[in-house]
PDB file of N, CA, C and O in Angstrom, chain B, residues numbered from 101:
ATOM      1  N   UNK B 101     106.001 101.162  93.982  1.00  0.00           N
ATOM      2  CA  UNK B 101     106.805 100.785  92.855  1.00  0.00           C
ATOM      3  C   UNK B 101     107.541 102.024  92.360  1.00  0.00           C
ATOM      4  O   UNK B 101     106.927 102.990  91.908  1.00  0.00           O
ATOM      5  N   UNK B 102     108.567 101.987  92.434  1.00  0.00           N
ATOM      6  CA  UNK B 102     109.562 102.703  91.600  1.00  0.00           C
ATOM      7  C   UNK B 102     109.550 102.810  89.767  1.00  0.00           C
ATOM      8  O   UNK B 102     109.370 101.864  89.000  1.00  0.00           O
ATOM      9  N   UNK B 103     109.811 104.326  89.381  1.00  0.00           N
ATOM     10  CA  UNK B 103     109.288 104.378  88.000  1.00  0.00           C
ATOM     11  C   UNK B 103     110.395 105.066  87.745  1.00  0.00           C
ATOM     12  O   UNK B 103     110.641 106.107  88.354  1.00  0.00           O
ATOM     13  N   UNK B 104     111.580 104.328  86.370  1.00  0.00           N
ATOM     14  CA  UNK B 104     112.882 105.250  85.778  1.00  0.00           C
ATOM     15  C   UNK B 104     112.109 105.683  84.830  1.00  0.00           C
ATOM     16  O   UNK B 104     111.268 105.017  84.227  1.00  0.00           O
ATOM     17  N   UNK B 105     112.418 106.999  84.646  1.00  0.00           N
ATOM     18  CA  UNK B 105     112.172 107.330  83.167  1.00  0.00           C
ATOM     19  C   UNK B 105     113.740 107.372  82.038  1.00  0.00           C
ATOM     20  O   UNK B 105     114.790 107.508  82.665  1.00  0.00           O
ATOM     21  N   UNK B 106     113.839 107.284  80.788  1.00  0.00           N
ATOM     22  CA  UNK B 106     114.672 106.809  80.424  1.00  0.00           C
ATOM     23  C   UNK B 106     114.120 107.667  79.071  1.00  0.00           C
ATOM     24  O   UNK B 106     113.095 107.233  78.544  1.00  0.00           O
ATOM     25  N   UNK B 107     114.749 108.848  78.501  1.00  0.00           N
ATOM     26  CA  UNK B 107     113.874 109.466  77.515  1.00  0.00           C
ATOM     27  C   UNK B 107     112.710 109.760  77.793  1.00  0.00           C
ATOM     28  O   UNK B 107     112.210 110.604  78.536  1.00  0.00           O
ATOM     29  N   UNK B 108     112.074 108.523  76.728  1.00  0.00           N
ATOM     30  CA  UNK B 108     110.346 108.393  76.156  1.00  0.00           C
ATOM     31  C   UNK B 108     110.064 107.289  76.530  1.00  0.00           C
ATOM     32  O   UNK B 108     109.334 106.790  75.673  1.00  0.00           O
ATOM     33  N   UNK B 109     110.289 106.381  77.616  1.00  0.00           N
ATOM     34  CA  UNK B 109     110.132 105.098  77.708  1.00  0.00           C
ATOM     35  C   UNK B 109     110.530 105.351  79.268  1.00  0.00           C
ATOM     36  O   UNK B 109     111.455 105.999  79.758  1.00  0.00           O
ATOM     37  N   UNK B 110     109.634 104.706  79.775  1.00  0.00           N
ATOM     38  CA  UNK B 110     109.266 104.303  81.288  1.00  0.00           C
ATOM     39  C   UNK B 110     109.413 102.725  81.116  1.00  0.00           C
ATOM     40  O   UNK B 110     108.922 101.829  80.431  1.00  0.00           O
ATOM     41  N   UNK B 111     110.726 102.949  82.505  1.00  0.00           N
ATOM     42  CA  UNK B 111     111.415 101.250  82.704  1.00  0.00           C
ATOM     43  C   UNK B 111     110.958 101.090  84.357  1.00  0.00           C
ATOM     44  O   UNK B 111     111.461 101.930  85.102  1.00  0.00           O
ATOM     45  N   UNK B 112     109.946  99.968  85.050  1.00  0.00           N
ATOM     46  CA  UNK B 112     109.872  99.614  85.745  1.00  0.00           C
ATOM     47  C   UNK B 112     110.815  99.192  86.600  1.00  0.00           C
ATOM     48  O   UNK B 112     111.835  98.865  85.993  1.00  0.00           O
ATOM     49  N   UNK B 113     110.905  99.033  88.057  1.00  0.00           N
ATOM     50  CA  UNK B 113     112.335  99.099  88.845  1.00  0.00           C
ATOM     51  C   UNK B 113     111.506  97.402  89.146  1.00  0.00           C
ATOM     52  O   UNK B 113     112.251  96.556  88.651  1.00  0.00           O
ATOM     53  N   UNK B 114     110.903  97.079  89.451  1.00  0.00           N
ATOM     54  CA  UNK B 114     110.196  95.708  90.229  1.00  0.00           C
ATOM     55  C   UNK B 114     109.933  94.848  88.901  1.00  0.00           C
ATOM     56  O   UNK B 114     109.313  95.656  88.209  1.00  0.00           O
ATOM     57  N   UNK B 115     109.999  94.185  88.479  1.00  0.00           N
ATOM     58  CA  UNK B 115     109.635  92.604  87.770  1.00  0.00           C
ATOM     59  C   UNK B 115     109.043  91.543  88.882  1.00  0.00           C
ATOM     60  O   UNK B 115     109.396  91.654  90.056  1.00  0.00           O
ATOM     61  N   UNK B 116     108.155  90.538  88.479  1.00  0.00           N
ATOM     62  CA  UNK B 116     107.815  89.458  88.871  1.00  0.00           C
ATOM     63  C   UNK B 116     108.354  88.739  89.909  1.00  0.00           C
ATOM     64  O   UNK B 116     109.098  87.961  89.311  1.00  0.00           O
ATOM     65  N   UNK B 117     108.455  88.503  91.056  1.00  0.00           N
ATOM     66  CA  UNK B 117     109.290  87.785  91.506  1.00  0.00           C
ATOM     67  C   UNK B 117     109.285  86.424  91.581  1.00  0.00           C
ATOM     68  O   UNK B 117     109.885  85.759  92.424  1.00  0.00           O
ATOM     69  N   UNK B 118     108.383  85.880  90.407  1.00  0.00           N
ATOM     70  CA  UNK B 118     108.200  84.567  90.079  1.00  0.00           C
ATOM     71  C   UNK B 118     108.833  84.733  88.520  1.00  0.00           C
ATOM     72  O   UNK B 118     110.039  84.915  88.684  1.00  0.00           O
ATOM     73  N   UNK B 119     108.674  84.739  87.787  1.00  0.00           N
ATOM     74  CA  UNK B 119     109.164  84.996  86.183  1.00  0.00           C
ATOM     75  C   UNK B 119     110.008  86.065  85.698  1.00  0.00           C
ATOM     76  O   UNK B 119     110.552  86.047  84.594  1.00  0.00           O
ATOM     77  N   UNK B 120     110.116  87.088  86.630  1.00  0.00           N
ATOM     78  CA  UNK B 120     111.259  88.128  86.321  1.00  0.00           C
ATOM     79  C   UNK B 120     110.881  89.055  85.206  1.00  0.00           C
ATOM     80  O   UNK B 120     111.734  89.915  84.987  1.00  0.00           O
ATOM     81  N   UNK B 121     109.761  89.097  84.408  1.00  0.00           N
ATOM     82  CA  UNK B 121     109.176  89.589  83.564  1.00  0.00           C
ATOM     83  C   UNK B 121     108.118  91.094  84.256  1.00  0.00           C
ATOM     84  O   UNK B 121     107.264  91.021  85.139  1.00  0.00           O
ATOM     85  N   UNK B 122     108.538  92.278  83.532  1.00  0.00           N
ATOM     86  CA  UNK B 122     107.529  93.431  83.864  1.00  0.00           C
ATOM     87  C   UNK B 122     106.356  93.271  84.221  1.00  0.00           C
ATOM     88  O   UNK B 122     105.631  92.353  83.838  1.00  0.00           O
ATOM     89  N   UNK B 123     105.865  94.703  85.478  1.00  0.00           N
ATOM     90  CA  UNK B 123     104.903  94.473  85.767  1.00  0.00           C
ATOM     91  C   UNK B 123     104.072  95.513  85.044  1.00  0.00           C
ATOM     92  O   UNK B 123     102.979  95.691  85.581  1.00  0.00           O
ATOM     93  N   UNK B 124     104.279  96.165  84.085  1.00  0.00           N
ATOM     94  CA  UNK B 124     104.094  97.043  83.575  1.00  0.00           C
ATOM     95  C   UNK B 124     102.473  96.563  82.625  1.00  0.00           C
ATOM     96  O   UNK B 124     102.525  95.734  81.716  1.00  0.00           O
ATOM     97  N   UNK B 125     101.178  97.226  83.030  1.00  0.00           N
ATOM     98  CA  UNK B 125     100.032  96.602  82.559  1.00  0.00           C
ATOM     99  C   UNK B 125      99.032  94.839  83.006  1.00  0.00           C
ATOM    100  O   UNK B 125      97.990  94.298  82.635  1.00  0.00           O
ATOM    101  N   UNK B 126     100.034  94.571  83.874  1.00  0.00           N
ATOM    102  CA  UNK B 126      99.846  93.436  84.359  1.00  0.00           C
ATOM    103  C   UNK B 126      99.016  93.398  85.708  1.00  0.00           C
ATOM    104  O   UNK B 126      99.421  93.883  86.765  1.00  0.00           O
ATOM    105  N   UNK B 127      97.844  92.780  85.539  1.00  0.00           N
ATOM    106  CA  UNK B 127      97.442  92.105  86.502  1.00  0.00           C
ATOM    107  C   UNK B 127      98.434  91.962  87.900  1.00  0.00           C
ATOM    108  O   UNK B 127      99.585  91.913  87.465  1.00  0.00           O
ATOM    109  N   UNK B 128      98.450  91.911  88.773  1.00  0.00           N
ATOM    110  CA  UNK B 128      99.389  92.061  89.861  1.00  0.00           C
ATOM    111  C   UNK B 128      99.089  91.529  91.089  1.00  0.00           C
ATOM    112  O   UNK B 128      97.874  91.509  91.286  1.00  0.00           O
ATOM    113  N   UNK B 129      99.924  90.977  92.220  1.00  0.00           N
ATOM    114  CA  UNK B 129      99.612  91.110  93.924  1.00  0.00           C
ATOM    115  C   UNK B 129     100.719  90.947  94.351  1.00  0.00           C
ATOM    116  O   UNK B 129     101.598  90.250  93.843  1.00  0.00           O
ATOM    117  N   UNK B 130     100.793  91.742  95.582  1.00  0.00           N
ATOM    118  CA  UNK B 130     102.181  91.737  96.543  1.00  0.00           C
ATOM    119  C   UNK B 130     101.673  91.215  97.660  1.00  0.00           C
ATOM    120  O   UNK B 130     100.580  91.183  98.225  1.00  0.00           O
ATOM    121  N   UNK B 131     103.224  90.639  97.903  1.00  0.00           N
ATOM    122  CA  UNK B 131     102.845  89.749  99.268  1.00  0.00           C
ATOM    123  C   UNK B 131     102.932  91.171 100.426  1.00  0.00           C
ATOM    124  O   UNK B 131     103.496  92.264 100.374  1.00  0.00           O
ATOM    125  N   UNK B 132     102.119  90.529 101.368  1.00  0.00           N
ATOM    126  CA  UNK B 132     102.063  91.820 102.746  1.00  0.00           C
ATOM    127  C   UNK B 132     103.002  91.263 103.567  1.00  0.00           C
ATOM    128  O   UNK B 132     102.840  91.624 104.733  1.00  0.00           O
ATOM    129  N   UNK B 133     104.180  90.313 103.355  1.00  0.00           N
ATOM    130  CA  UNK B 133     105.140  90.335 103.935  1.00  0.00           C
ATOM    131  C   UNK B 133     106.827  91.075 103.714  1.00  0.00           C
ATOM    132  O   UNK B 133     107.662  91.726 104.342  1.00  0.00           O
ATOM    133  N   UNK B 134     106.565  90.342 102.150  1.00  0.00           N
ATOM    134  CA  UNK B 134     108.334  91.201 101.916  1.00  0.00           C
ATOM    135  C   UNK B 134     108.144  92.122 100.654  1.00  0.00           C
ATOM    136  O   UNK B 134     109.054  92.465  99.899  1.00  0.00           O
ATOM    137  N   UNK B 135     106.675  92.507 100.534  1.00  0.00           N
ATOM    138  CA  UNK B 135     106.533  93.271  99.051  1.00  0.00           C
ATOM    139  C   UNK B 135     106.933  92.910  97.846  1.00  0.00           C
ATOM    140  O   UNK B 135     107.253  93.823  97.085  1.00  0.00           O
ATOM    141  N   UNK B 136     107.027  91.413  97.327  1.00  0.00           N
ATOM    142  CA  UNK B 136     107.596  91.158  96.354  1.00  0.00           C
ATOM    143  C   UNK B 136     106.608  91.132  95.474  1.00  0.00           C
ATOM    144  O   UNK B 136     105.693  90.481  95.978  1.00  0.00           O
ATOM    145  N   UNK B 137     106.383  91.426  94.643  1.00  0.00           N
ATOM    146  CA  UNK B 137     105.182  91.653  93.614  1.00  0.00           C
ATOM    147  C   UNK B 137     105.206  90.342  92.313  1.00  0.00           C
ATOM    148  O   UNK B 137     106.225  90.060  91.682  1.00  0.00           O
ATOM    149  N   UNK B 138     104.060  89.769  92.145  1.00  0.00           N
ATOM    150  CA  UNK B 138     103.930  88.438  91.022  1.00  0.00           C
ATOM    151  C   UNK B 138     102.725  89.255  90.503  1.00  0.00           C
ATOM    152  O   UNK B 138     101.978  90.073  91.041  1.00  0.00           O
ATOM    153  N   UNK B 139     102.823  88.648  89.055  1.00  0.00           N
ATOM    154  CA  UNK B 139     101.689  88.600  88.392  1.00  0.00           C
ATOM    155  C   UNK B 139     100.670  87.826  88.917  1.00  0.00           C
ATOM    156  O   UNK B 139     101.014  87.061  89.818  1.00  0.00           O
ATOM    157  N   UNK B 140      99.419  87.825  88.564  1.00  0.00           N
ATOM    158  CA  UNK B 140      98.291  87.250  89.034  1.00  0.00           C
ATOM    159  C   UNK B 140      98.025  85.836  88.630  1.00  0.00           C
ATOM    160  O   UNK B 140      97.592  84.938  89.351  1.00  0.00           O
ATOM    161  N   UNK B 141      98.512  85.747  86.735  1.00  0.00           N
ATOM    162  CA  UNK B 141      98.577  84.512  86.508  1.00  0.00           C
ATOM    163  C   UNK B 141      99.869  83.344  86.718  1.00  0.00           C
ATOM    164  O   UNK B 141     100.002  82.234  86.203  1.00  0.00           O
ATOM    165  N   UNK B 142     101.090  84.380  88.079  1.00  0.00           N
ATOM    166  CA  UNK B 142     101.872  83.565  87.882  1.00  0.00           C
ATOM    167  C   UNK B 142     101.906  83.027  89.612  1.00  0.00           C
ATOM    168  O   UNK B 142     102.721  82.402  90.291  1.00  0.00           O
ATOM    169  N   UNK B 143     100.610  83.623  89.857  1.00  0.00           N
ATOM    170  CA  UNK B 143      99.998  82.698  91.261  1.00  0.00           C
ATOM    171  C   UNK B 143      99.028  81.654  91.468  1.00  0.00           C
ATOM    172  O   UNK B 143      97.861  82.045  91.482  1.00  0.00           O
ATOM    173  N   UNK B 144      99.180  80.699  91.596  1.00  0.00           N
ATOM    174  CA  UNK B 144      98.100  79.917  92.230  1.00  0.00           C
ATOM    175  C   UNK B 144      97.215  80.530  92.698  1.00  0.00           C
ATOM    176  O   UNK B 144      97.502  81.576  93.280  1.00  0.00           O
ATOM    177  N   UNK B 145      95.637  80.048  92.604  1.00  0.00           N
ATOM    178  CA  UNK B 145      94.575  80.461  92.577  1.00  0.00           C
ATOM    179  C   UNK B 145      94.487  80.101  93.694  1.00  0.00           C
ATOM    180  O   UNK B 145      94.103  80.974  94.472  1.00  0.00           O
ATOM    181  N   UNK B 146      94.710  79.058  94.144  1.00  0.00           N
ATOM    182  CA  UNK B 146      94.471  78.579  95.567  1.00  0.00           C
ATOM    183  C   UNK B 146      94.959  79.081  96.703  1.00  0.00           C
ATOM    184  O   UNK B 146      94.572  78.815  97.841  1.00  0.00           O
ATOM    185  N   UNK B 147      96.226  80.166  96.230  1.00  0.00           N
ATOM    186  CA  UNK B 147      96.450  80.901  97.314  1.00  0.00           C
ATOM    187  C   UNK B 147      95.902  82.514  97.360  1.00  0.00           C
ATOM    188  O   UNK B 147      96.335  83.354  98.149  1.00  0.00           O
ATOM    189  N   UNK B 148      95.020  82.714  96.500  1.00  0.00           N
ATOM    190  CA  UNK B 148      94.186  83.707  96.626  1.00  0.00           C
ATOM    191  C   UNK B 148      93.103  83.488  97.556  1.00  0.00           C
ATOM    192  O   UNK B 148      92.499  82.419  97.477  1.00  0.00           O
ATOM    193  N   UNK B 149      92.676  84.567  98.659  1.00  0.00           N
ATOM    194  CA  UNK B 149      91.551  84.325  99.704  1.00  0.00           C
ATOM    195  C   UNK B 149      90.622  85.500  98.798  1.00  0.00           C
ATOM    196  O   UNK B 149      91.345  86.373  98.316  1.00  0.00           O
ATOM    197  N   UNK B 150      89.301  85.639  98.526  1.00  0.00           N
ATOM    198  CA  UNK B 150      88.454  86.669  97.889  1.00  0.00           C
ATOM    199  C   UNK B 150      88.525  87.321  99.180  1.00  0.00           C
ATOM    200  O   UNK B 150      88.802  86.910 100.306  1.00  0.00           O
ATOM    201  N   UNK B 151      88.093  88.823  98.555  1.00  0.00           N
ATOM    202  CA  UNK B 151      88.077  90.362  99.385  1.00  0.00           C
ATOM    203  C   UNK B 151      89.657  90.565 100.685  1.00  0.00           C
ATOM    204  O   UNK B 151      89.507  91.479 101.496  1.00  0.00           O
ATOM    205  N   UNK B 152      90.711  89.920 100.770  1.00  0.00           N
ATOM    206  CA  UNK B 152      91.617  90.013 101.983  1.00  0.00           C
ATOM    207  C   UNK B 152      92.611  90.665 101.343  1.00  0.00           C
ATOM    208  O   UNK B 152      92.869  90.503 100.150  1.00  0.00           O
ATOM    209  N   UNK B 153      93.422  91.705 102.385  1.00  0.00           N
ATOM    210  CA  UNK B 153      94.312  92.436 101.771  1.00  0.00           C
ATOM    211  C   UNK B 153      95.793  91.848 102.318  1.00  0.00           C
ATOM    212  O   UNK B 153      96.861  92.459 102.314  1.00  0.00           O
ATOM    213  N   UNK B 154      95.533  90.468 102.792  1.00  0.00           N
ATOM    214  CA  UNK B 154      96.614  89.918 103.384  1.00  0.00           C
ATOM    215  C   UNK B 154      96.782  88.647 102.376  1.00  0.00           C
ATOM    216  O   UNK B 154      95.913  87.802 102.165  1.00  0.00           O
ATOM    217  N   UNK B 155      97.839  88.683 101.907  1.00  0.00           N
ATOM    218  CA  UNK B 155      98.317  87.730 101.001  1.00  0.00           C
ATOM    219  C   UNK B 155      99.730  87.481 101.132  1.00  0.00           C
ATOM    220  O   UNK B 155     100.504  88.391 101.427  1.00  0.00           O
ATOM    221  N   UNK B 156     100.151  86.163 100.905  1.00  0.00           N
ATOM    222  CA  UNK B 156     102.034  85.971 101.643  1.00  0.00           C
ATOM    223  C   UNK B 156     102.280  85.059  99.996  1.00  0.00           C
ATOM    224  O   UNK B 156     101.412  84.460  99.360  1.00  0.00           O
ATOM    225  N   UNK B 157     103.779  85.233  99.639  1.00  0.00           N
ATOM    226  CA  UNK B 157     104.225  84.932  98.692  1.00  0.00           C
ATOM    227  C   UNK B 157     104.562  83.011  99.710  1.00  0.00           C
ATOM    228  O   UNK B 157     104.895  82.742 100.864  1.00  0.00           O
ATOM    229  N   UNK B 158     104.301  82.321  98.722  1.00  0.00           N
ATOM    230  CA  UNK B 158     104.994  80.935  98.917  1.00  0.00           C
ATOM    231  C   UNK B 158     106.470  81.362  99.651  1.00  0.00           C
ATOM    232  O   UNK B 158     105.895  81.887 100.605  1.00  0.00           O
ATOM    233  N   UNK B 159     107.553  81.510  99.896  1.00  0.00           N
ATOM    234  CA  UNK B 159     108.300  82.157 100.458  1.00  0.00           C
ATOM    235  C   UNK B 159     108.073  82.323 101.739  1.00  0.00           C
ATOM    236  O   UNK B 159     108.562  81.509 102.523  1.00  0.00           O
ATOM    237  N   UNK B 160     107.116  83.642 102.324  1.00  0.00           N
ATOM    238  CA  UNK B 160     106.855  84.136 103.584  1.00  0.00           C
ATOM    239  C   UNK B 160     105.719  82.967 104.008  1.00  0.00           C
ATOM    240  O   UNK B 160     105.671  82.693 105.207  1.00  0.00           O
ATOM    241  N   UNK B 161     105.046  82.451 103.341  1.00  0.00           N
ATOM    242  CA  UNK B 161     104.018  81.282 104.074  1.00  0.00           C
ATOM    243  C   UNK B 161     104.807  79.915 104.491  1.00  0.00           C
ATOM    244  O   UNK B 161     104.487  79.236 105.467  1.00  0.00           O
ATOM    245  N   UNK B 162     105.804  79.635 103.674  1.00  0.00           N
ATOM    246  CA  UNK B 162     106.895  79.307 104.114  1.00  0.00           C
ATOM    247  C   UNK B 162     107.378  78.676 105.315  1.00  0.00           C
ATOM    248  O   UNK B 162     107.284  77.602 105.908  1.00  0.00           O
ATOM    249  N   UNK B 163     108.155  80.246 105.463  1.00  0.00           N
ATOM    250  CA  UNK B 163     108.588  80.577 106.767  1.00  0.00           C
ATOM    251  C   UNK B 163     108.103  80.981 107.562  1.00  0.00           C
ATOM    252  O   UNK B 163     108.684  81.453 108.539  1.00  0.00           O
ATOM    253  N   UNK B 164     106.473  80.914 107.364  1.00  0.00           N
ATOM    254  CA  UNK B 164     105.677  81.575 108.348  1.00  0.00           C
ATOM    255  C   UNK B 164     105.163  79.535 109.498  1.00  0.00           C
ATOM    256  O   UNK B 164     104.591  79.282 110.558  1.00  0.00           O
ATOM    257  N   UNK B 165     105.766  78.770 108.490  1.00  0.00           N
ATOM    258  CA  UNK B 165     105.188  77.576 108.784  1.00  0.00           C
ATOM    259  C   UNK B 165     106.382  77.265 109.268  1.00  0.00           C
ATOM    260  O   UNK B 165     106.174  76.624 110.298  1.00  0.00           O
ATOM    261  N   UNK B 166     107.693  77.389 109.055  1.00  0.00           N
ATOM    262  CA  UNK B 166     108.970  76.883 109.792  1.00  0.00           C
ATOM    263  C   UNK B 166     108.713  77.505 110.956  1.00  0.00           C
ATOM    264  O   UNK B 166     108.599  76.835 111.982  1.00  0.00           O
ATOM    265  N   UNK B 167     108.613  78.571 110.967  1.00  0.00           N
ATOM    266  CA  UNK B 167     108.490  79.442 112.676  1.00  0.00           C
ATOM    267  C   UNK B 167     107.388  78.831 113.371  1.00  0.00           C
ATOM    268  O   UNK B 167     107.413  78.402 114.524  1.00  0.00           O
ATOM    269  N   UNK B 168     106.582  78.828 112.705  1.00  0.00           N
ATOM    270  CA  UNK B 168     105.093  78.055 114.037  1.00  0.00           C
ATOM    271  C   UNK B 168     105.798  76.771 114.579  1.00  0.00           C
ATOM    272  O   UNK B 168     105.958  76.547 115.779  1.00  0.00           O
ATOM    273  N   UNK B 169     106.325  75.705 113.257  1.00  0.00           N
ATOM    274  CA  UNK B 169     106.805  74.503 113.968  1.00  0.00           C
ATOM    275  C   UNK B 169     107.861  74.802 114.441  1.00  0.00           C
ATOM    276  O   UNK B 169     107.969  73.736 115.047  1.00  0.00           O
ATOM    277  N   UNK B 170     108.848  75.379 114.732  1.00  0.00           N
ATOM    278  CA  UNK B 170     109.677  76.146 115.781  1.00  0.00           C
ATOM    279  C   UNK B 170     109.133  76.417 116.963  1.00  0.00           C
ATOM    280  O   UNK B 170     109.343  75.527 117.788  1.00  0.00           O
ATOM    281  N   UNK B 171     108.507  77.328 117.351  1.00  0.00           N
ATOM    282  CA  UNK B 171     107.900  77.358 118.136  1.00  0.00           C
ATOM    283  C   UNK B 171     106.853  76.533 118.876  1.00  0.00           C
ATOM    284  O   UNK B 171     106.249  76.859 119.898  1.00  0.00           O
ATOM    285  N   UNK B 172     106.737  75.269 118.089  1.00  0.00           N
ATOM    286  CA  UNK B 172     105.780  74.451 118.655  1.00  0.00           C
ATOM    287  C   UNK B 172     106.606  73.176 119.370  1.00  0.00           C
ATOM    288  O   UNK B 172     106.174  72.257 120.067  1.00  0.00           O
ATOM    289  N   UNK B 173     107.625  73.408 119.032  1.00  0.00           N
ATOM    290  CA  UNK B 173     108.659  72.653 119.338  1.00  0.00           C
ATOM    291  C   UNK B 173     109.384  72.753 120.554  1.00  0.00           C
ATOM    292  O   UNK B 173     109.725  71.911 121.384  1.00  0.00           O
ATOM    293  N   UNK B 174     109.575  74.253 120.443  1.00  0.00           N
ATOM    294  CA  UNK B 174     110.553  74.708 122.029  1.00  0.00           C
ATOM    295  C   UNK B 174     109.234  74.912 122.634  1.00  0.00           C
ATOM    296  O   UNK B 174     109.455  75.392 123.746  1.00  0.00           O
ATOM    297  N   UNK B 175     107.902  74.779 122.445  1.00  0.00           N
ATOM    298  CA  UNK B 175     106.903  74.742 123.402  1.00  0.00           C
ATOM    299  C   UNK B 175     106.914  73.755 124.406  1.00  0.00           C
ATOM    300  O   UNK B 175     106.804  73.811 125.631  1.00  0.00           O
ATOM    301  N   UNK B 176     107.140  72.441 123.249  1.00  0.00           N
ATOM    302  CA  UNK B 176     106.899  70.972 123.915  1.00  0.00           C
ATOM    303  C   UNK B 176     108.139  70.828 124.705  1.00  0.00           C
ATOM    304  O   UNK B 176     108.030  70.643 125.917  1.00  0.00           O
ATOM    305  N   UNK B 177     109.521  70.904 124.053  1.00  0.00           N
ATOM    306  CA  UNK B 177     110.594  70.695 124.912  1.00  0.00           C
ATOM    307  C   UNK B 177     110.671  71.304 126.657  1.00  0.00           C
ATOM    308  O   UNK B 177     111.150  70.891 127.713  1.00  0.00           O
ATOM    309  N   UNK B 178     110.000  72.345 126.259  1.00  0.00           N
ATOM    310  CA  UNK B 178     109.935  73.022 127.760  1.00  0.00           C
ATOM    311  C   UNK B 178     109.092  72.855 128.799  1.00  0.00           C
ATOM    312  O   UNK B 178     109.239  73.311 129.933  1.00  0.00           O
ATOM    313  N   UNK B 179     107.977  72.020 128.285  1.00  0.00           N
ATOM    314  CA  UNK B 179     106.800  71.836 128.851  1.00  0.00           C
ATOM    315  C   UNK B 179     107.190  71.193 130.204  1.00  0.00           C
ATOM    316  O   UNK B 179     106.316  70.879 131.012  1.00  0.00           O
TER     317      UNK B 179
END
């Protein structure tokens, strides 16, 4: 994370990428795909796994699901 200083006041470069609101003191997780950083309460719980340092924003899980069925696709066509 990037830190402006501005005077006496430290302005965060990253906000929420769900609410757009500072991450400044906040609870936090970034996705391990495109680094976009959300607050904790502005994630679903259900997409939290306990102890994993691999976590994907709705976004990259996504497109992590368009590409499989992509690929599952030109699997079958070719078969």
């Amino acid at each position: 994370m990037v830190t402006f200083t501005c005077g006496y006041k430290n302005l965060l470069a990253m906000d929420c990428a769900f609410c757009n609101r500072t991450m400044e003191g906040c609870a936090s997780i970034k996705c391990s795909l495109c680094s976009s950083q959300f607050h904790l309460e502005c994630v679903s719980s259900e997409t939290l796994a306990p102890n994993t340092n691999d976590w994907r924003c709705c976004r990259c899980r996504c497109l992590h699901v368009a590409d499989a069925n992509k690929q599952a696709l030109e699997t079958a066509i070719h078969a």
